[in-house]
C-alpha positions as CSV (number, residue, x, y, z in Angstrom):
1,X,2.2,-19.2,-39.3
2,X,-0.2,-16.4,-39.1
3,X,-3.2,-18.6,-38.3
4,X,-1.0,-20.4,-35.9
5,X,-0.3,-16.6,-34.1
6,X,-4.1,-15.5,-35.0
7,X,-5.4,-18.7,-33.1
8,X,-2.7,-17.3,-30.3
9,X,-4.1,-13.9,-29.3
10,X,-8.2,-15.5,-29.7
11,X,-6.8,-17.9,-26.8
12,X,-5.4,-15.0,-25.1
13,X,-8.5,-13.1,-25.1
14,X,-10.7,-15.4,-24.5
15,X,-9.1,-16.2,-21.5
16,X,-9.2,-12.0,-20.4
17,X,-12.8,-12.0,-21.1
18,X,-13.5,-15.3,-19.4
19,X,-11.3,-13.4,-16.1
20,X,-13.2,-10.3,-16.5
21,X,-16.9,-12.4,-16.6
22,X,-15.8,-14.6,-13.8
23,X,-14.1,-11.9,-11.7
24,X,-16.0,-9.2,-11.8
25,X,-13.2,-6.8,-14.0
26,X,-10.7,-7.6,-11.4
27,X,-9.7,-10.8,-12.7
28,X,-8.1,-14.0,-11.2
29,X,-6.5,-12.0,-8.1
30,X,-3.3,-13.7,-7.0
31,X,-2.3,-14.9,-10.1
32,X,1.6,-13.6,-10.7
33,X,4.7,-14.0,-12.7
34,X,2.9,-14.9,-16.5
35,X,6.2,-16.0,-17.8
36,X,6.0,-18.6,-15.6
37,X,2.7,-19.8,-15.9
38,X,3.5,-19.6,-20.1
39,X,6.6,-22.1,-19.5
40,X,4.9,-24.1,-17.4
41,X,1.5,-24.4,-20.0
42,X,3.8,-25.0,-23.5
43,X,5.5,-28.0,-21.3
44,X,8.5,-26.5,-19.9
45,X,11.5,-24.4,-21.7
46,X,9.4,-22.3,-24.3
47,X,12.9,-21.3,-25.7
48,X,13.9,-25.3,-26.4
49,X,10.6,-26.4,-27.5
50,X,10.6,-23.4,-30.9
51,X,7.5,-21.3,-29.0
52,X,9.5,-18.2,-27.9
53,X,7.1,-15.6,-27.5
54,X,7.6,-13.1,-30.0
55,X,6.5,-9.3,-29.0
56,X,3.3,-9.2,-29.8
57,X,2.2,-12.1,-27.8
58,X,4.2,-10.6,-24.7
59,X,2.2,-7.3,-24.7
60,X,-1.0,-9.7,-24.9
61,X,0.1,-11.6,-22.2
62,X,1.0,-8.4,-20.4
63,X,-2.6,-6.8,-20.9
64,X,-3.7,-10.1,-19.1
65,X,-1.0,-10.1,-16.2
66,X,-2.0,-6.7,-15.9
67,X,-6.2,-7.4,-15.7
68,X,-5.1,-10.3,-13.1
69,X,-3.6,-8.1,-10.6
70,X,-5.8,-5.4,-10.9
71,X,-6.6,-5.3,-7.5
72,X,-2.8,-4.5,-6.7
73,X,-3.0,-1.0,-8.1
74,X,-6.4,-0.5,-6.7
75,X,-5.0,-0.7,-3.5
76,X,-2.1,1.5,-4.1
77,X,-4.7,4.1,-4.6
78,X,-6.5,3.2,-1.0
79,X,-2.9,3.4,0.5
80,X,-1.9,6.6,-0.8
81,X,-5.5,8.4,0.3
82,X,-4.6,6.2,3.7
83,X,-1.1,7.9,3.9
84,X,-2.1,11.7,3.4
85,X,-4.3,11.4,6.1
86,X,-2.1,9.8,8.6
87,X,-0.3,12.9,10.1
88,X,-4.2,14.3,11.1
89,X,-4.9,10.7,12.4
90,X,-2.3,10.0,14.7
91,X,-1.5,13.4,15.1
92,X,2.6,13.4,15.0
93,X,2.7,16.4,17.5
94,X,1.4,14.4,20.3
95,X,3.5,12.4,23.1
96,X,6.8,13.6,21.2
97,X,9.5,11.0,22.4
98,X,12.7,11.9,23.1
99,X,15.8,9.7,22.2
100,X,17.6,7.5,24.6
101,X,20.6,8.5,26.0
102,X,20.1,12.1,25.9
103,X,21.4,11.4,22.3
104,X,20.9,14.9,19.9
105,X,19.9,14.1,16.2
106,X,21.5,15.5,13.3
107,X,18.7,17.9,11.6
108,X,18.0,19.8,15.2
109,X,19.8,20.8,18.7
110,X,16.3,21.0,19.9
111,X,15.0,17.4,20.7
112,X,11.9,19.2,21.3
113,X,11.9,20.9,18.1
114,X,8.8,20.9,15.6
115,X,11.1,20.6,13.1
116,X,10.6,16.6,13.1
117,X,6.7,16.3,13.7
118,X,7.1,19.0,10.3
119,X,9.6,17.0,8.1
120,X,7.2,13.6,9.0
121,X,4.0,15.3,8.4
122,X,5.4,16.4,5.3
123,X,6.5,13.4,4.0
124,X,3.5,11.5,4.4
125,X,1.1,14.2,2.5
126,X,4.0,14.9,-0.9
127,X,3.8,10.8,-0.6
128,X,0.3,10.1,-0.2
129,X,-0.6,12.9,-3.2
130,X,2.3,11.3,-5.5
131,X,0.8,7.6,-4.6
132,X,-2.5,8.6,-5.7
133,X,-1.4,10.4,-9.0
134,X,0.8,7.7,-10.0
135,X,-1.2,4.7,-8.5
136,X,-4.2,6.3,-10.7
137,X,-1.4,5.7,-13.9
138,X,-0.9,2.8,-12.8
139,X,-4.5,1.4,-13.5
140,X,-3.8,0.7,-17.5
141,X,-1.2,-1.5,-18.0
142,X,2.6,-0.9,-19.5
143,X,2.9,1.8,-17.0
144,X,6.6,0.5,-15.4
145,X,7.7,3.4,-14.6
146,X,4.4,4.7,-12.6
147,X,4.8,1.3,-10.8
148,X,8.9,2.0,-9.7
149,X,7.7,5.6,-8.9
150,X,5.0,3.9,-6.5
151,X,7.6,1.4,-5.2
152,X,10.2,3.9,-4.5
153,X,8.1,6.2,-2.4
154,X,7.1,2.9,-0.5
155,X,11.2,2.9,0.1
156,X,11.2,6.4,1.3
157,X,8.6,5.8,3.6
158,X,10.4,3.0,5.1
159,X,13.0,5.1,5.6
160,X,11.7,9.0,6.1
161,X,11.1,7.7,10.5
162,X,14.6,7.0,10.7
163,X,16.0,10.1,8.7
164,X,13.8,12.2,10.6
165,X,13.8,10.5,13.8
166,X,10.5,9.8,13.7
167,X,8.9,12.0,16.6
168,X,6.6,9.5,18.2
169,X,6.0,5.4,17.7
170,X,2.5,5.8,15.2
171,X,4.4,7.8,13.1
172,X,7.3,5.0,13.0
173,X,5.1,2.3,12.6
174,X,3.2,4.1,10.2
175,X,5.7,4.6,7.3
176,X,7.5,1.3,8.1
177,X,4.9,-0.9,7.5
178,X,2.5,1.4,4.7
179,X,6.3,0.9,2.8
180,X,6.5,-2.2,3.3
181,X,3.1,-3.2,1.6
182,X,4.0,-0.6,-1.3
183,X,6.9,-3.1,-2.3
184,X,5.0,-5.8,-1.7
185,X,1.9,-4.4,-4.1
186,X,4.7,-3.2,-6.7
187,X,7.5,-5.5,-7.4
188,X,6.7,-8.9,-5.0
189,X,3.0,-9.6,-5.8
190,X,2.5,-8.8,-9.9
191,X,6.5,-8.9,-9.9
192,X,8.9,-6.9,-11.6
193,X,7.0,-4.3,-13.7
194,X,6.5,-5.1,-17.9
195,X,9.5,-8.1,-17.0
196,X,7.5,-9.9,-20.0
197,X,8.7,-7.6,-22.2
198,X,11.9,-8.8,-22.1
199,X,12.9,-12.0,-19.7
200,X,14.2,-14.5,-21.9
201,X,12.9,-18.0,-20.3
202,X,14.5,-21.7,-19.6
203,X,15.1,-23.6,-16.8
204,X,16.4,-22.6,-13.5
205,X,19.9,-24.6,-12.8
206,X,22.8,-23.3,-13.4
207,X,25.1,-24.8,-15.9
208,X,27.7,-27.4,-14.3
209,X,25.5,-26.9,-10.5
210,X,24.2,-29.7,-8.8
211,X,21.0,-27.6,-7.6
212,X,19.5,-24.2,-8.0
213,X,21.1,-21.6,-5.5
214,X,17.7,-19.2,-6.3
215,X,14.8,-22.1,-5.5
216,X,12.4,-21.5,-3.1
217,X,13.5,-23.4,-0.2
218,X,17.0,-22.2,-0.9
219,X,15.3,-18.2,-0.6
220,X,13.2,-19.7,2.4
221,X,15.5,-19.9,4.4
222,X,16.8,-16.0,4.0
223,X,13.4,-14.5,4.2
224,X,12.6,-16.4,7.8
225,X,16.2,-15.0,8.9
226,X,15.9,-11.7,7.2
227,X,12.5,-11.2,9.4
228,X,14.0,-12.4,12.9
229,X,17.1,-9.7,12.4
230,X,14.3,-7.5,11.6
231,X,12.5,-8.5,14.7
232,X,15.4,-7.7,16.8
233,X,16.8,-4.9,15.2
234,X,13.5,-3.2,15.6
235,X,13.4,-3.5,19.4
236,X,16.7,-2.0,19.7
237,X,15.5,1.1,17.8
238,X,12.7,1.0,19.6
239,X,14.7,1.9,22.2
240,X,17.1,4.5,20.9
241,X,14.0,6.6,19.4
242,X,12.6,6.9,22.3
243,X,9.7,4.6,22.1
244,X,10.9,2.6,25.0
245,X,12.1,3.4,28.2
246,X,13.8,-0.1,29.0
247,X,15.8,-2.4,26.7
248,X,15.7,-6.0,28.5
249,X,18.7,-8.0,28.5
250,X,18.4,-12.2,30.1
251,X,22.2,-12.3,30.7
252,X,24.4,-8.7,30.6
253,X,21.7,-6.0,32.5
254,X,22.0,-2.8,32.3
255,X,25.2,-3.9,29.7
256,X,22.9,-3.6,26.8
257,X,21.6,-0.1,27.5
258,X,25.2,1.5,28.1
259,X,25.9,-0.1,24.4
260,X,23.0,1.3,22.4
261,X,23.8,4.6,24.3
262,X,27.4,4.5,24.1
263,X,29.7,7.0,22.5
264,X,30.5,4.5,19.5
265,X,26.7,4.2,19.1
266,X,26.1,8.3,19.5
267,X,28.8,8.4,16.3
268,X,25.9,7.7,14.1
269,X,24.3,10.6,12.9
270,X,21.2,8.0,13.0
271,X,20.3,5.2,15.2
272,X,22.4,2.1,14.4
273,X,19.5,-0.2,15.5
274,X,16.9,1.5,13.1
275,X,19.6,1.4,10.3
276,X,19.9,-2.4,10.9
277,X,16.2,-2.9,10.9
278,X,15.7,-0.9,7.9
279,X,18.4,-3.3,6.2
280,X,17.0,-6.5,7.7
281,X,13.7,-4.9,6.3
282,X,15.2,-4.7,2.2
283,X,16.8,-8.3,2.7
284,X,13.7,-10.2,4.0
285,X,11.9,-8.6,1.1
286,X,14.3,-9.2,-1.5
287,X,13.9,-12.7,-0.8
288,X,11.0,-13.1,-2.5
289,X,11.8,-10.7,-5.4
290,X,11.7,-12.6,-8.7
291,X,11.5,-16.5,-9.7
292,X,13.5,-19.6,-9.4
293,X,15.7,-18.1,-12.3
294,X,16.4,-14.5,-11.2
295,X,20.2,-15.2,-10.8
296,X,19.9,-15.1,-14.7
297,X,17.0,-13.2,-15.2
298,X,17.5,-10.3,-12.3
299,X,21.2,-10.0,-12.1
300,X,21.1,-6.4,-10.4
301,X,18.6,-8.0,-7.8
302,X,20.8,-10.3,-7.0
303,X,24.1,-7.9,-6.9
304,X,22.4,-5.4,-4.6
305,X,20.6,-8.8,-2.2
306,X,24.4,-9.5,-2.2
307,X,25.7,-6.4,-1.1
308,X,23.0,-6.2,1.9
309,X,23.9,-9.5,2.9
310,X,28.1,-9.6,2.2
311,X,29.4,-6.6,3.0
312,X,27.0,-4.7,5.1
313,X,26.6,-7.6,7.0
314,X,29.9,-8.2,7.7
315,X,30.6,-4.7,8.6
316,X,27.4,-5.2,10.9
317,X,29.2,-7.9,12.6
318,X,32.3,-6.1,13.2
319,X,30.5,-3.6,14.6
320,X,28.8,-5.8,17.3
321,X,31.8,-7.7,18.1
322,X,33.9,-5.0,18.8
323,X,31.7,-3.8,21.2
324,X,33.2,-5.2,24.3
325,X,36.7,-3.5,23.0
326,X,35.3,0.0,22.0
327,X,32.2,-0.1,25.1
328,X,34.0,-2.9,27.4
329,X,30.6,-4.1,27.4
330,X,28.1,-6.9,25.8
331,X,24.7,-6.7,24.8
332,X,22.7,-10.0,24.0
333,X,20.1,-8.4,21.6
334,X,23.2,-7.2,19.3
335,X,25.0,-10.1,19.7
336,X,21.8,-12.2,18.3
337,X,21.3,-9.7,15.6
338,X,24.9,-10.6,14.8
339,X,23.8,-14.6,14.7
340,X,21.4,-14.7,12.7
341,X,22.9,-12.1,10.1
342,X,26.3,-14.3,10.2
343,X,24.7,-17.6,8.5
344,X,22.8,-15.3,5.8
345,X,26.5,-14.6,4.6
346,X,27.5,-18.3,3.4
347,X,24.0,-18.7,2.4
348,X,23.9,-15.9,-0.4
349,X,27.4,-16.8,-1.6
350,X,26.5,-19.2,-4.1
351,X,23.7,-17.5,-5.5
352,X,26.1,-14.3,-5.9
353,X,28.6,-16.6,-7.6
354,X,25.9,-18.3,-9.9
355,X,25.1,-14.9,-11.1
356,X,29.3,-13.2,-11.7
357,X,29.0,-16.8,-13.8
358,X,26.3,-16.2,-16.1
359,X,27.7,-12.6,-16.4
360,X,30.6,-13.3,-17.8
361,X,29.0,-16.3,-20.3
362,X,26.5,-14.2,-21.2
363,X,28.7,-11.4,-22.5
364,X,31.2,-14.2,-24.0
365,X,27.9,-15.4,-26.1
366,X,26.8,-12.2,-27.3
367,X,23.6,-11.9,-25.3
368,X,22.3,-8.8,-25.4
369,X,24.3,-7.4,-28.1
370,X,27.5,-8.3,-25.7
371,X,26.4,-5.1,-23.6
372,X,27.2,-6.1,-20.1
373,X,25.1,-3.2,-18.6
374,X,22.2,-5.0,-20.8
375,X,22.8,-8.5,-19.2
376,X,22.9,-6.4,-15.8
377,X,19.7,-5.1,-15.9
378,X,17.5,-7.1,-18.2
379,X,19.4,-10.8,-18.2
380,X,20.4,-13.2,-20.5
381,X,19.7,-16.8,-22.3
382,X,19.5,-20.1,-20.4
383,X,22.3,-21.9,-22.5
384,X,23.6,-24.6,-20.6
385,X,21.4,-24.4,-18.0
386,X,18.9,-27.7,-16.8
387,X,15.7,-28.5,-15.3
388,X,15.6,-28.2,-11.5
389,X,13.9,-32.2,-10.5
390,X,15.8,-31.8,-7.2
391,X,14.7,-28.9,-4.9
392,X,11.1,-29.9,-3.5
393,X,8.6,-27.7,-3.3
394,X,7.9,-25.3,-0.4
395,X,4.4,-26.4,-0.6
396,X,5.5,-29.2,1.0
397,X,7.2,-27.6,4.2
398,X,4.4,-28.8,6.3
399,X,4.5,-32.2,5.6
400,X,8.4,-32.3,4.8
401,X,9.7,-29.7,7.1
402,X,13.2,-31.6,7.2
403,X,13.3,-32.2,3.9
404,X,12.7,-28.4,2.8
405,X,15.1,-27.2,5.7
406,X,17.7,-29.4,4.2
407,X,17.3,-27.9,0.4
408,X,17.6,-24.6,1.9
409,X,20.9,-25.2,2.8
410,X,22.5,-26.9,0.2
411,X,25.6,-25.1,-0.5
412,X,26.7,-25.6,3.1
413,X,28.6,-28.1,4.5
414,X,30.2,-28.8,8.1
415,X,33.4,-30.1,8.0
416,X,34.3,-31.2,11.6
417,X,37.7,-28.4,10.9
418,X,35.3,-25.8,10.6
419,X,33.2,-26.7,13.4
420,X,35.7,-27.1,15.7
421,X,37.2,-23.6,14.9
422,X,33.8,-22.1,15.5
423,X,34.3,-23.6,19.3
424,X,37.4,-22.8,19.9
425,X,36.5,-18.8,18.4
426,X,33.5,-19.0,20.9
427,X,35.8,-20.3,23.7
428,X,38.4,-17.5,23.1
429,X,35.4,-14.9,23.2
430,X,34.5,-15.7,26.9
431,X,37.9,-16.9,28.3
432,X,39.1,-13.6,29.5
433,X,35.3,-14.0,31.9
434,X,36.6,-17.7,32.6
435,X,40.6,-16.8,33.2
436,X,39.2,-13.9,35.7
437,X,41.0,-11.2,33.4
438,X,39.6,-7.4,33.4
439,X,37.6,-6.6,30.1
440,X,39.0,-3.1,29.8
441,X,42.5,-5.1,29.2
442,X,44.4,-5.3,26.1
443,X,44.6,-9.4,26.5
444,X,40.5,-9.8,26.6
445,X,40.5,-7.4,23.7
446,X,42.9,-9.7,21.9
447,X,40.3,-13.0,23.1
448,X,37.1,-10.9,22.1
449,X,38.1,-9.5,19.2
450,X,40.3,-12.6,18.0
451,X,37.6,-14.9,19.0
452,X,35.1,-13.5,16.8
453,X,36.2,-13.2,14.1
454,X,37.5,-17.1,13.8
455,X,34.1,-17.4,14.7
456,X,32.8,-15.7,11.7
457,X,35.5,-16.9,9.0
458,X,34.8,-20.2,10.1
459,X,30.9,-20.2,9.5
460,X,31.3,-17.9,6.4
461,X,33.2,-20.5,5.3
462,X,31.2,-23.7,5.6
463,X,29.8,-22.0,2.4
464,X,31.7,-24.2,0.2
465,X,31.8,-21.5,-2.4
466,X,34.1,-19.3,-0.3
467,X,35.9,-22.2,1.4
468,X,39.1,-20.8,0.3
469,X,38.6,-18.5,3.0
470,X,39.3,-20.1,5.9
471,X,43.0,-19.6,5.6
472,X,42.7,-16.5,6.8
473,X,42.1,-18.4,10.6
474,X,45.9,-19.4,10.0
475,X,46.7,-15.5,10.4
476,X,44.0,-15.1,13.2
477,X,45.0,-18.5,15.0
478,X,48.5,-16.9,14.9
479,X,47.8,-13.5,16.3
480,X,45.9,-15.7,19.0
481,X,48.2,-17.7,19.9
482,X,51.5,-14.9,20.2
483,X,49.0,-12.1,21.7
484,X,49.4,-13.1,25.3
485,X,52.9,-13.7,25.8
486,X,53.5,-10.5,24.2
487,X,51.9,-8.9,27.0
488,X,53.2,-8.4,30.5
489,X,49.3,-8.0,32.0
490,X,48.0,-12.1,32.0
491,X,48.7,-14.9,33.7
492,X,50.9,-17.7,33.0
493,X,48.0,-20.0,32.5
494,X,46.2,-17.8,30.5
495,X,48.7,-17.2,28.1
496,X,49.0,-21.0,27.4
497,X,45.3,-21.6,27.0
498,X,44.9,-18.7,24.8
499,X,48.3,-20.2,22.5
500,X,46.4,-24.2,22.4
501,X,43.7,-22.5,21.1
502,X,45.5,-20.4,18.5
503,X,48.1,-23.4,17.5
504,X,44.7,-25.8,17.0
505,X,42.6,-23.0,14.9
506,X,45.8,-22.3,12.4
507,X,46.3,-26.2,12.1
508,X,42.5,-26.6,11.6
509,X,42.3,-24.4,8.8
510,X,44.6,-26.2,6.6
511,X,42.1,-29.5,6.0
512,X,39.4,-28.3,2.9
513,X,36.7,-30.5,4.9
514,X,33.6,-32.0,2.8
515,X,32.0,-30.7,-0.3
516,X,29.1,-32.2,-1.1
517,X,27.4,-30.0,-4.4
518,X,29.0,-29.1,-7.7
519,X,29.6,-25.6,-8.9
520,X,30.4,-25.5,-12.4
521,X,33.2,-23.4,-13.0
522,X,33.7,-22.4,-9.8
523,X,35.1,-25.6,-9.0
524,X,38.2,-24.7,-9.9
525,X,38.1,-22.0,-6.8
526,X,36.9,-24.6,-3.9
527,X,40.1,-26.1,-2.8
């Protein structure tokens, strides 16, 4: 046994000095996540085949990762001399933008104030400084916490131009993007910081699930989506900081501009479009946080992707669709925030569900000592779980584009109920436009506001994990349908379109539709 170790860590090093001769001392750049590339080199599930790592091969295999991604902290150090100097570069205090709308900001009555190019310039040099002291620890390996210092400050900086209503577009574009790298270069690239230590390996499927909810082309599919929100999120903000004078709208004019500069938008002690694309930001990155496994291995990952995508984006899309009730106005660019944010919901379900699961198996099993807080944060064991020969690889999306697209939605099915909900919810939205009734009326709020949100059950609900939901379109098919006639305000024929549709969403959310994947035990929930 001790040769067999011995012979273990002279591998190991050979292969470090073989990096470092080859390399130059910066070793094989690129090269992440070592607990995968040790399952993948002892054949598979190190745990099944009797090789489980024990600690002293982990910190070799750390002192390797480490060497590998050298680079990584290197450049930490470059951005953190590259953020001190940014206030003297682009010079903060020049072309000072004021916010649209004659919109005040919370820390000043004085748009004009110095008090923002300050708090920026500020910022940037207490980050730069802390990047390079902490980048510098960052150099020798098992420095985790040096690396969550780094990727914190790379969060702050993501956020500091929307706190401080960042005083002029170089400063936004500044911290946005020098945080985004920092998350990257800490936690995405090498991956989660001394993980080694303690992820315990197997392979990736859930027990009892027909596929893996945290593949690649599953997570795909969230990044690309995550990215266009940010996309459009960011030209809204654009807008209310000041950056931009016009914000251009193909179908409702100058709607869009009296929404971002409404009263329900001024409520905010921040602007609501930088606060979306600073969450859009988080949940595009997230996607690629951790490997095939991290519903097991990364449960608080998972639990905070969740909450981005769940419940902030569902209070996101309330927001937007109440718009043409609170403003009695429509704005495209929110309303396609709204559409791609509202798929991202069913698609995050099931890996949220796969992850409660493991929870609550991995405490009944004793993992961890039975802590819960311990499965939370660090993981658990793969019992039960199997080999993922299904999803195809993301390599492949150039060749298979269909084929990928089609992994990254398993979990999602169409039933032709669900489908023809969505229609109807959409027809309801724009009837009041079609039936000629006034927008500022209690009837088109009942259409708007009704309509989207059968809308949004309906497509939350072709997740098949949350199917069970669409019952609430029996309650919102209901209120539909009685609204009208409970009003004195509509017209006769309005009243009787607006009922068809209610009467046809409540029947239509009765039939459970098609289910095409298997869930464990959570199938005892999809009825």
């Amino acid at each position: 046994m001790d040769r067999e170790l011995e012979r273990k860590k002279m591998h190991t090093e050979n292969k470090n000095n073989h990096g470092e001769h080859e390399h130059g001392g910066m070793g094989m750049r690129g090269v992440t996540r070592p607990m995968e590339m040790h399952q993948h080199h002892s054949g598979g599930d190190s745990e099944m085949d009797g090789h489980e790592m024990d600690q002293e091969q982990r910190r070799a295999m750390l002192a390797m990762h480490h060497q590998q991604t050298l680079w990584v902290y290197w450049t930490i150090l470059l951005l953190g001399a590259w953020v001190m100097l940014s206030p003297l570069t682009f010079s903060y205090g020049k072309g000072v933008v004021v916010p649209s709308g004659e919109r005040g900001v919370w820390l000043s009555e004085d748009l004009h104030t110095s008090l923002r190019i300050s708090l920026m310039t500020w910022s940037d040099l207490i980050s730069g400084a802390l990047l390079l002291i902490f980048g510098w620890r960052a150099l020798r390996p098992n420095r985790p916490v040096s690396l969550w210092i780094c990727c914190f400050i790379g969060i702050w900086l993501s956020m500091a131009p929307v706190l401080f209503w960042a005083p002029t577009a170089a400063a936004y574009l500044n911290g946005t993007v020098v945080g985004v790298m920092l998350i990257a270069l800490t936690i995405l690239i090498p991956g989660m910081p001394n993980m080694i230590m303690y992820m315990q390996m197997g392979p990736p499927t859930p027990p009892g699930w027909s596929y893996n909810p945290s593949s690649w082309p599953q997570r795909w599919i969230m990044i690309v989506t995550g990215f266009a929100g940010w996309l459009v999120s960011r030209y809204l903000a654009a807008f209310q900081l000041g950056y931009i004078d016009h914000a251009w709208d193909p179908f409702f004019g100058e709607s869009t501009k009296r929404v971002l500069n409404s009263n329900m938008s001024h409520m905010w002690p921040l602007s609501d479009g930088a606060l979306g694309s600073l969450a859009y930001t988080f949940e595009f990155l997230m996607g690629y946080m951790g490997s095939p496994t991290r519903w097991r291995t990364m449960p608080w990952m998972v639990a905070f992707f969740g909450i981005l995508v769940i419940p902030l984006g569902l209070t996101h899309i309330f927001l937007v669709i109440s718009q043409p009730v609170v403003v009695h106005h429509w704005c495209t660019m929110c309303l396609l925030a709204a559409a791609i944010m509202l798929p991202m919901i069913p698609l995050e379900f099931d890996e949220v569900i796969a992850m409660g699961q493991h929870m609550i198996e991995a405490k009944r099993r004793g993992d961890r000592n039975g802590s819960l807080w311990l499965i939370f944060w660090k993981g658990g064991s793969a019992e039960g779980c199997t080999a993922d020969e299904r999803s195809p690889k993301l390599v492949k999306f150039p060749e298979q584009p269909w084929r990928v697209f089609k992994a990254s939605i398993w979990g999602m099915s169409f039933p032709w109920s669900l489908v023809l909900s969505s229609m109807l919810g959409l027809w309801l939205m724009f009837s009041p436009t079609v039936f000629g009734i006034d927008i500022q009326s209690t009837a088109a709020d009942v259409a708007h506001l009704g309509g989207a949100l059968i809308l949004t059950v309906s497509v939350v609900c072709m997740g098949e994990v949350v199917r069970i939901g669409r019952y609430l379109n029996v309650l919102l098919g209901l209120s539909v349908a009685l609204g009208p006639w409970l009003l004195n305000e509509v017209s006769f024929n309005y009243a009787v379109a607006s009922s068809v549709a209610g009467l046809f969403v409540l029947l239509l959310a009765f039939p459970r539709g098609t289910k095409h994947e298997s869930y464990g035990k959570w199938e005892r929930f999809i009825r």
